[in-house]
Backbone as a chain_set.jsonl record, in Angstrom:
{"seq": "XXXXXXXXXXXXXXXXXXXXXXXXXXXXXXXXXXXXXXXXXXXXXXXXXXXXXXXXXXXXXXXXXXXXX", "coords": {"N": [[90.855, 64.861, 92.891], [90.551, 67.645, 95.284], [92.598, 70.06, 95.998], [92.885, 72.443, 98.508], [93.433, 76.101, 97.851], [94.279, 77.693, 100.081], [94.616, 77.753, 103.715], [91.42, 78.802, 105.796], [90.937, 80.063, 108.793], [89.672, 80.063, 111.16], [87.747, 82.507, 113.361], [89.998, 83.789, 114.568], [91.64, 86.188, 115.627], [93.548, 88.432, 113.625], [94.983, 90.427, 112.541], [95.028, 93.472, 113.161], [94.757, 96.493, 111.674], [96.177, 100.302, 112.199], [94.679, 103.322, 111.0], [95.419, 106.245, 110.156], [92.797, 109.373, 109.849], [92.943, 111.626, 106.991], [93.88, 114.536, 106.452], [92.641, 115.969, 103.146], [92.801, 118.468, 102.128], [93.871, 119.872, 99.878], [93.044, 120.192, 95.973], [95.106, 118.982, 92.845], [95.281, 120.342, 89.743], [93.818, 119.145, 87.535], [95.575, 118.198, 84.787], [98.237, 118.443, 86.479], [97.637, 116.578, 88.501], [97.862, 113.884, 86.762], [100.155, 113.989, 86.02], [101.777, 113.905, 88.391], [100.675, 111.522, 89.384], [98.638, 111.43, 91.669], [95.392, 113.252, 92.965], [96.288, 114.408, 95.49], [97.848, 116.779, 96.968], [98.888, 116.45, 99.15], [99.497, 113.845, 99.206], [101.38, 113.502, 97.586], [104.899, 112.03, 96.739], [107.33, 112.015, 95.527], [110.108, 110.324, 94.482], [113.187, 110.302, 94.107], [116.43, 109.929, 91.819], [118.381, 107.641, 93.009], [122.434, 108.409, 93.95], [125.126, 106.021, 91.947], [126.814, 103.607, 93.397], [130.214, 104.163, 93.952], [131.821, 101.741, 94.4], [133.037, 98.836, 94.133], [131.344, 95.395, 93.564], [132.209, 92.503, 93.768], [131.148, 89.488, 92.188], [129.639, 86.053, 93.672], [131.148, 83.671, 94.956], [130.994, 79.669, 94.213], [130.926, 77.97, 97.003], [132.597, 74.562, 98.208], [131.343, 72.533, 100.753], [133.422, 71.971, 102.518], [134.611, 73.637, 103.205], [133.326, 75.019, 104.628], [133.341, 75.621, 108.573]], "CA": [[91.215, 65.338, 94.209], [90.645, 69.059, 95.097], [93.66, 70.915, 96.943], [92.461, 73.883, 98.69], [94.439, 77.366, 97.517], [95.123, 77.671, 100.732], [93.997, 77.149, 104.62], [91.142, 79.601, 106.505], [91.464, 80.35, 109.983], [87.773, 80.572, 111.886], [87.336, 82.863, 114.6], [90.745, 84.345, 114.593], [91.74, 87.685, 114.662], [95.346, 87.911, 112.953], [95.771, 91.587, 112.797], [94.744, 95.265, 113.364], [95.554, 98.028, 111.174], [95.774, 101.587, 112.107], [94.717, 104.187, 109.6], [94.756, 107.67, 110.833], [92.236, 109.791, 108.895], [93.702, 112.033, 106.178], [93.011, 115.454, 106.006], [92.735, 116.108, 101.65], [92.225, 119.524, 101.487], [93.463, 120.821, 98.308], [93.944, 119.125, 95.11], [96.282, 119.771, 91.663], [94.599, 120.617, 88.35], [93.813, 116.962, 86.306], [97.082, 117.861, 84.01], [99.634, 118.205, 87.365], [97.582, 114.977, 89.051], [97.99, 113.073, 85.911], [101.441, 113.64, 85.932], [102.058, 113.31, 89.209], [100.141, 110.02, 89.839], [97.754, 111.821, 92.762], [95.023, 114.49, 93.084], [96.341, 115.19, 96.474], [99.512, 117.253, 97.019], [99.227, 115.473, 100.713], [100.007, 112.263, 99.413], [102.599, 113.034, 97.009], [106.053, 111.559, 97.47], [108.001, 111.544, 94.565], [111.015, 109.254, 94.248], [114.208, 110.375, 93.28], [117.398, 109.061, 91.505], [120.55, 108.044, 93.835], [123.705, 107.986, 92.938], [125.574, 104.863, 92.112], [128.068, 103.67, 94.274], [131.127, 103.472, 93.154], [132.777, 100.802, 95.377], [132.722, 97.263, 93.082], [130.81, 94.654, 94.327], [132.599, 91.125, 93.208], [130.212, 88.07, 92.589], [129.951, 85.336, 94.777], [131.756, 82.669, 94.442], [130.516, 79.11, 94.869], [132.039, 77.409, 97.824], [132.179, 73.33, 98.544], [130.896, 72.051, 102.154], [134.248, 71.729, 103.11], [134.925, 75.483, 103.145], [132.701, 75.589, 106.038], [133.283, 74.92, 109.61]], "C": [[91.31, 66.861, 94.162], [91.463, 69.565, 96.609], [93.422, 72.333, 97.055], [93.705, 75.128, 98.443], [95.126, 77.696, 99.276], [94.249, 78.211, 102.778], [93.281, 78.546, 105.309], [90.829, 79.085, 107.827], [90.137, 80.404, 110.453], [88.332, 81.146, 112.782], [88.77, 83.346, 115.466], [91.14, 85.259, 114.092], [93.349, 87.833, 114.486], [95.724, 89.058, 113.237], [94.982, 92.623, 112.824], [94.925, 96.305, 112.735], [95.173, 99.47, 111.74], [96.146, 102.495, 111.079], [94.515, 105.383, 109.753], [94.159, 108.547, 109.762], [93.291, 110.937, 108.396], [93.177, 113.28, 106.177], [93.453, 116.181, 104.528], [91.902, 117.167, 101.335], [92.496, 120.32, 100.317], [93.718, 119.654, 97.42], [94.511, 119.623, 94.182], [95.64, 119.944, 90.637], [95.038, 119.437, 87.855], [95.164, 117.257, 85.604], [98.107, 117.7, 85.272], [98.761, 116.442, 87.933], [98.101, 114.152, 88.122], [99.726, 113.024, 86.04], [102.213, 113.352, 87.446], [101.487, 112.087, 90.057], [98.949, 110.369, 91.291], [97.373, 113.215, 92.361], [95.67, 115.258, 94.111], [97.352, 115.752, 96.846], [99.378, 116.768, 98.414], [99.883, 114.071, 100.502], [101.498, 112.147, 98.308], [104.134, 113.104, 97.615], [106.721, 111.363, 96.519], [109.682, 110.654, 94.812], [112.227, 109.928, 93.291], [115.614, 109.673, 93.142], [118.594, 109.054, 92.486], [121.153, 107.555, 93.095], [124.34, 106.58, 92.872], [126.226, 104.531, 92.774], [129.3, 103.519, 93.984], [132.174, 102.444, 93.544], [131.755, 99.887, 94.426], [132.005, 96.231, 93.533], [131.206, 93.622, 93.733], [131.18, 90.251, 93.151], [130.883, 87.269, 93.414], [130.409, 84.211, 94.463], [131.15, 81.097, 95.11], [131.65, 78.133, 95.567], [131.342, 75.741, 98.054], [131.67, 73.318, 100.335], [132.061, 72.141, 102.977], [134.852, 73.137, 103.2], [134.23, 76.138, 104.373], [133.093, 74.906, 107.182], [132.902, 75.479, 110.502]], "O": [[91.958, 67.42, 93.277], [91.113, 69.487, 97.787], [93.604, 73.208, 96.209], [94.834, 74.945, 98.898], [96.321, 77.885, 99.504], [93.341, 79.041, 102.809], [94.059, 79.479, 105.508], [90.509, 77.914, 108.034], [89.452, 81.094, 109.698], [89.366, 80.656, 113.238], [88.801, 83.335, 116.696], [91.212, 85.544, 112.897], [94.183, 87.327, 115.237], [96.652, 89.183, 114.036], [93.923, 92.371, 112.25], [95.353, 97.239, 113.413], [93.992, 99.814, 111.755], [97.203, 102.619, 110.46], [93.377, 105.782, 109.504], [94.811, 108.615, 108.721], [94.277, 111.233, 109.071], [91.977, 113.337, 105.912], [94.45, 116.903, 104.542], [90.853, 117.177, 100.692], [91.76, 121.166, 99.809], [94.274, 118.59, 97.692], [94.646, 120.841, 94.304], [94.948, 118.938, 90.8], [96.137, 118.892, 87.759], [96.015, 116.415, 85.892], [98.895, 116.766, 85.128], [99.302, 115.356, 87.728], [99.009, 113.478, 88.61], [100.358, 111.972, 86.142], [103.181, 112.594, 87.511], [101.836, 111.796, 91.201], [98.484, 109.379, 91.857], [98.064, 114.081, 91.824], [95.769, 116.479, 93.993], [98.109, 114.862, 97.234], [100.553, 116.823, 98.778], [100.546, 113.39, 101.283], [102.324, 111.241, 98.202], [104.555, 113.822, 98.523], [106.901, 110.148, 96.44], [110.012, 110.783, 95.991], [112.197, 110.038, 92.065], [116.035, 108.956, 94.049], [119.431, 109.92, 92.743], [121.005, 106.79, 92.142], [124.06, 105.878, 93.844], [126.691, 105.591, 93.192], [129.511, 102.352, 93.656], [133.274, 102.382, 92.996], [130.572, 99.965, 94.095], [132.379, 96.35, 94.7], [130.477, 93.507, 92.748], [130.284, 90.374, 93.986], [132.03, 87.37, 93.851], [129.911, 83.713, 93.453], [130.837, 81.094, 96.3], [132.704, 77.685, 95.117], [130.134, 75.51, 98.092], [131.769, 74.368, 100.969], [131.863, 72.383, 104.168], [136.08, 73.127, 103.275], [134.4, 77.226, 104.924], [133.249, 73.689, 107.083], [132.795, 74.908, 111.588]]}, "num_chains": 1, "name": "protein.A"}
């Protein structure tokens, strides 16, 4: 018995993307791209560390059925 991965759709359009063009006019010397993961200083976005919070967060405790109403 063969179970299809999973069901196609005929003749339906699902979705739309818009992609507004990019304008990639300069780029970084191969050692800064490499380290920053892009030629294009347009697209970079680096990611930096936040702080922790310092308010505790308990686990959750598990509750019976009868705990709800």
């Amino acid at each position: 018995m063969c179970i299809p991965q999973e069901t196609v759709i005929c003749n339906v359009r699902l979705a739309r993307a818009y992609v507004p063009f990019q304008r990639l006019c300069s780029l970084y010397s191969p050692e800064e791209a490499l380290n920053k993961g892009t030629a294009f200083p347009e697209l970079y976005s680096p990611y930096y560390k936040a702080e922790k919070s310092k308010t505790k967060i308990s686990p959750l405790t598990e509750k019976s059925g009868d705990d709800y109403e």
